[in-house]
N, CA, C and O of each residue as an XYZ file, in Angstrom:
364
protein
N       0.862     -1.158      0.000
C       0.000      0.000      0.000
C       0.913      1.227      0.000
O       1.901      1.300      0.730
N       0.521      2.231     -0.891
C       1.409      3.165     -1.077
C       1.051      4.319     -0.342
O      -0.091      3.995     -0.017
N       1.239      5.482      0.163
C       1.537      6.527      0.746
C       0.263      7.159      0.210
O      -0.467      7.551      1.120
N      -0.162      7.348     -0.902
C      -1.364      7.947     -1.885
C      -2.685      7.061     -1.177
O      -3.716      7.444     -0.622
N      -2.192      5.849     -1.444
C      -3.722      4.854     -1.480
C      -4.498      5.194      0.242
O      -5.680      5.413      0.508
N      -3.268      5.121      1.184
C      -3.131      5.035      2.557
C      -4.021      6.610      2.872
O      -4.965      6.610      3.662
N      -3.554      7.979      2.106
C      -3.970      8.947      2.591
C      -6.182      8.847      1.836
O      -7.291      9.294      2.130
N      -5.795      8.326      1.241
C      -7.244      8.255      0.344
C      -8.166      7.513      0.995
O      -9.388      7.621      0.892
N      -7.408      6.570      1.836
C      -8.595      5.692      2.176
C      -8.988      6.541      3.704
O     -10.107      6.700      4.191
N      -7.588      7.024      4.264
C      -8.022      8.183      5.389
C      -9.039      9.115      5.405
O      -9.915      9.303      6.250
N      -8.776      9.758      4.202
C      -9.487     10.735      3.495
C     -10.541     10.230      3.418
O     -11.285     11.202      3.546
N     -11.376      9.081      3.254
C     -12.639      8.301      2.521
C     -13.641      8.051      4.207
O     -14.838      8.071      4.495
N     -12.465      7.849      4.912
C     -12.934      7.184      5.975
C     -13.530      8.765      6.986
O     -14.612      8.917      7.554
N     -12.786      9.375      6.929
C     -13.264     10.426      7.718
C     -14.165     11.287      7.352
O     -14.848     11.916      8.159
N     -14.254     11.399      6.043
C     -15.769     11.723      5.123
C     -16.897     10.593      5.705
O     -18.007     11.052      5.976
N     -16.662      9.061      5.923
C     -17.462      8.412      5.279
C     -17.772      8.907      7.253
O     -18.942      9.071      7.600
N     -17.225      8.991      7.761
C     -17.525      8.707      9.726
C     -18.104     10.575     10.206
O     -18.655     10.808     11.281
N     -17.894     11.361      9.449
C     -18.337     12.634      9.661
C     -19.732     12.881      8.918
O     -20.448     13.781      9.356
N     -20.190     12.072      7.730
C     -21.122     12.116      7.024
C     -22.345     11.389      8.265
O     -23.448     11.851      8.557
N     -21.694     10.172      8.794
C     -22.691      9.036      9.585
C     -22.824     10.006     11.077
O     -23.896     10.087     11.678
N     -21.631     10.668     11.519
C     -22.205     11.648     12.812
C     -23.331     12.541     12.347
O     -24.452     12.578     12.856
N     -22.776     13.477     11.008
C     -24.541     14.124     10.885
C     -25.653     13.433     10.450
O     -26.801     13.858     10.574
N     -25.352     12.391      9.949
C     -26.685     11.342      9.751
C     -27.501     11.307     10.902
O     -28.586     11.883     10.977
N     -26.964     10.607     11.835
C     -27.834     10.736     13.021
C     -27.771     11.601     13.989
O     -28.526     11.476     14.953
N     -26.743     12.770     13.903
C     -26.755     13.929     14.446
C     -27.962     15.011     14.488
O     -28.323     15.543     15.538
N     -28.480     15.247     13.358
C     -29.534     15.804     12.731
C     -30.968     15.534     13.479
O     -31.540     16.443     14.080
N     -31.586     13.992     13.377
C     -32.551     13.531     13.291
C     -32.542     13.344     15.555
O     -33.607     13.473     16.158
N     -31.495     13.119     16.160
C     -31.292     13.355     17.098
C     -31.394     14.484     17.721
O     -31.433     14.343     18.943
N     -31.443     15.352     17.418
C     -31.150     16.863     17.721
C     -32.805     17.327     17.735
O     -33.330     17.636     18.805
N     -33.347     17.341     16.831
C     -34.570     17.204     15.951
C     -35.882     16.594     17.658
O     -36.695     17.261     18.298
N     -35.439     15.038     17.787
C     -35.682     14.666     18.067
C     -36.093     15.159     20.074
O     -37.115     14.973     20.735
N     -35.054     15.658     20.358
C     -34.234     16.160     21.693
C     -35.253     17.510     21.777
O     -35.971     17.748     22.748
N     -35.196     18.073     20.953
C     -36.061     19.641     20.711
C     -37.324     19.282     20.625
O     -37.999     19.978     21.383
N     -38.119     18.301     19.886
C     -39.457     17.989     19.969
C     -40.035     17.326     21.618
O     -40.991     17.780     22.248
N     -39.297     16.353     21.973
C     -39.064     16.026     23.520
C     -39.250     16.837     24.337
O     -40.284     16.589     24.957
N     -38.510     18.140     24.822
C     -38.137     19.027     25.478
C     -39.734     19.922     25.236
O     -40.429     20.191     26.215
N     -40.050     20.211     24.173
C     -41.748     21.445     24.055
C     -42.431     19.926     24.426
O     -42.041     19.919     25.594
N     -43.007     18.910     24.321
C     -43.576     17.952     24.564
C     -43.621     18.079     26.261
O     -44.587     18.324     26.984
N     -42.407     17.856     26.561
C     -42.570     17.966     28.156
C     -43.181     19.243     28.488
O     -44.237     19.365     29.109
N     -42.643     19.945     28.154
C     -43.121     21.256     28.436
C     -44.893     21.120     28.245
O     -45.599     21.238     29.246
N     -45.412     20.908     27.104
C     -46.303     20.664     26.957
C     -46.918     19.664     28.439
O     -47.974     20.068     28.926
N     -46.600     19.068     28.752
C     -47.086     18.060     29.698
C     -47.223     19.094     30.689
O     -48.313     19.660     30.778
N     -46.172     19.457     31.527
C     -46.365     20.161     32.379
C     -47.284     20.960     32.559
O     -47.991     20.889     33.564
N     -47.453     21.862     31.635
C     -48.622     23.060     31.153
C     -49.900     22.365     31.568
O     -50.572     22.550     32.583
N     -50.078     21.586     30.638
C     -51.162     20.623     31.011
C     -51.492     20.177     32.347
O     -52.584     20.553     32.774
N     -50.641     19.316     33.234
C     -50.408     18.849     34.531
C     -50.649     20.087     35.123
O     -51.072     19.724     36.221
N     -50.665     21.389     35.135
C     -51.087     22.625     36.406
C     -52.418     22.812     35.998
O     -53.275     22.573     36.849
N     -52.837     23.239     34.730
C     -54.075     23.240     34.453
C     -54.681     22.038     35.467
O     -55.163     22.353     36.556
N     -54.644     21.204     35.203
C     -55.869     19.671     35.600
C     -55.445     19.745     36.979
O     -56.328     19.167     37.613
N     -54.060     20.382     38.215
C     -54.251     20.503     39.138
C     -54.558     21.451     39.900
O     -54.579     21.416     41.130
N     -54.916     22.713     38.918
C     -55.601     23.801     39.251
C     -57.233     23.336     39.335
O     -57.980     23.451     40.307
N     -57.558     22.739     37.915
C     -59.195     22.253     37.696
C     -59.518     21.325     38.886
O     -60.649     21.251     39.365
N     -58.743     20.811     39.215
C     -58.735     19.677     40.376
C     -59.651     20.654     41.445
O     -60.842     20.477     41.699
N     -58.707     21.817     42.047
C     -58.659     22.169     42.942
C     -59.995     23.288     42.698
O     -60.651     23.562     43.703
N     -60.253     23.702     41.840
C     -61.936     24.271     41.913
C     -62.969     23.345     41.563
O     -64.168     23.592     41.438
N     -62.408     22.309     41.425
C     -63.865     21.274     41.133
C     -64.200     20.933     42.025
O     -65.405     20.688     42.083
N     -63.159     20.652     43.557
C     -63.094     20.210     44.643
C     -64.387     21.235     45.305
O     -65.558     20.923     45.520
N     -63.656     22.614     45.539
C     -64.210     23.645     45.697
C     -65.802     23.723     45.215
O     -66.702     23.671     46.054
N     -66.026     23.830     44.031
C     -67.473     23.738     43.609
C     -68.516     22.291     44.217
O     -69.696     22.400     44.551
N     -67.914     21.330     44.231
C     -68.372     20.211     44.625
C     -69.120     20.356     46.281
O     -70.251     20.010     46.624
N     -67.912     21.059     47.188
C     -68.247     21.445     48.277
C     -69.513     22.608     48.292
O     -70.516     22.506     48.998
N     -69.308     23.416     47.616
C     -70.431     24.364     47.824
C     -71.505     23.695     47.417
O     -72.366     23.937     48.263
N     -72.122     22.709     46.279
C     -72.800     22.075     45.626
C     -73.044     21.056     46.865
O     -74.245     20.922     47.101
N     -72.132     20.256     47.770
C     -72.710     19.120     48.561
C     -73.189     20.018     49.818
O     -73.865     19.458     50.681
N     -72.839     21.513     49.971
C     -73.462     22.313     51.097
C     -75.183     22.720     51.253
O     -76.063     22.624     52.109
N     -75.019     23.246     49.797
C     -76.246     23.857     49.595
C     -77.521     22.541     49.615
O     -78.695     22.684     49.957
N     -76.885     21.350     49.164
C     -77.761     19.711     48.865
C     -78.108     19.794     50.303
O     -79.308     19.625     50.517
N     -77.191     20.064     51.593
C     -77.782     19.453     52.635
C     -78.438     20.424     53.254
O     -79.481     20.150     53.848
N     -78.088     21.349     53.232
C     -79.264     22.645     53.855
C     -80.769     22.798     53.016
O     -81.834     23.342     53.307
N     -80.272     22.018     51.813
C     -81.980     21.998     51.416
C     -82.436     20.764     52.006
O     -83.625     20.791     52.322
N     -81.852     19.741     52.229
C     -82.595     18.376     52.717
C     -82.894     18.811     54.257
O     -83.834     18.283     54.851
N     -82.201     19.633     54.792
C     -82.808     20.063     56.266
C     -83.987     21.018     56.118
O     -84.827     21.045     57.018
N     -84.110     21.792     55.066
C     -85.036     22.426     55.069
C     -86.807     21.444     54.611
O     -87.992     21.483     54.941
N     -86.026     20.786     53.815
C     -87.456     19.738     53.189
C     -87.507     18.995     54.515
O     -88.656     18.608     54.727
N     -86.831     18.731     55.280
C     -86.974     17.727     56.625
C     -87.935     18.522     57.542
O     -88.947     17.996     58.004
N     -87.646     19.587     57.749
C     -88.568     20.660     58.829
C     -89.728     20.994     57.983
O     -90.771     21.109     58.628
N     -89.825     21.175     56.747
C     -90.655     21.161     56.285
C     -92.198     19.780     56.162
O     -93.414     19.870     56.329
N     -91.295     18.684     55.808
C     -91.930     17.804     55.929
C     -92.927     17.544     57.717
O     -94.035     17.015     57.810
N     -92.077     18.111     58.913
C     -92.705     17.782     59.844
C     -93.559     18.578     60.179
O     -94.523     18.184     60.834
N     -93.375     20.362     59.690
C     -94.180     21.164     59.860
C     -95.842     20.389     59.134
O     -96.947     20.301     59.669
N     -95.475     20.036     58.046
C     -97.135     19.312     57.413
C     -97.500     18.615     57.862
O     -98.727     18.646     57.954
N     -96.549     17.082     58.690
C     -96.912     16.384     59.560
C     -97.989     16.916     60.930
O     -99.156     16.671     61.236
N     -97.012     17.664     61.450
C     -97.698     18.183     62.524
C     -98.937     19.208     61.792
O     -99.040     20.151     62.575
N     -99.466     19.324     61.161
C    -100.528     20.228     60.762
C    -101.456     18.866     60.408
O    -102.515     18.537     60.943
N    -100.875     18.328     59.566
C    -102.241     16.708     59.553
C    -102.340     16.386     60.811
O    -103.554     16.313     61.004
N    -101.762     16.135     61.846
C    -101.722     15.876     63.039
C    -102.757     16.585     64.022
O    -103.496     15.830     64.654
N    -102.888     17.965     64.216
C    -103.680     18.556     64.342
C    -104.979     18.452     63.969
O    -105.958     18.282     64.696
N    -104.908     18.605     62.369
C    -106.176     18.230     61.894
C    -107.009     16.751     62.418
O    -108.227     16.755     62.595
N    -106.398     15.869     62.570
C    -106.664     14.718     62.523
C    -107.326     14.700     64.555
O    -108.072     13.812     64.967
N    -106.941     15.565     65.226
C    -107.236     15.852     66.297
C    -108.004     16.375     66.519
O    -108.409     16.009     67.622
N    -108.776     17.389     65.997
C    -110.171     18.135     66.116
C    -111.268     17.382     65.742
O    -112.398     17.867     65.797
């Protein structure tokens, strides 16, 4: 092997190994950057739904408050009519 052939195939090889780093250099990179807004994306998402969490909680409570102060009210209500048939039923 001569001095020529030796630098050529150097030459061939470090083209052929710098060509294959941006081969998958590129599509990696690419890849790393779509990842990175994705997470990001997640996150964004993840405060929203633990913000929504936290007023649904909230609404739920006012909603299971108001349910039982009306069932106390239909309860006193109900006995107020009781006691009025009751009456009636006494004269």
């Amino acid at each position: 092997m001569s001095a020529n052939e030796f630098i050529g195939m150097l030459v061939a090889s470090i083209v052929l190994l710098g060509s294959l780093f941006f081969m998958f250099y590129k599509p990696l990179k690419e890849n790393t950057k779509t990842m990175t807004e994705l997470t990001c994306a997640i996150q964004s998402q993840n405060e929203k739904v633990n913000d929504f969490k936290i007023v649904n909680k909230e609404e739920h409570e006012k909603i299971w408050t108001h349910e039982d102060r009306q069932d106390n009210e239909i309860r006193d209500h109900e006995k107020r009519i009781w006691n009025l048939e009751d009456r009636r039923k006494s004269l």
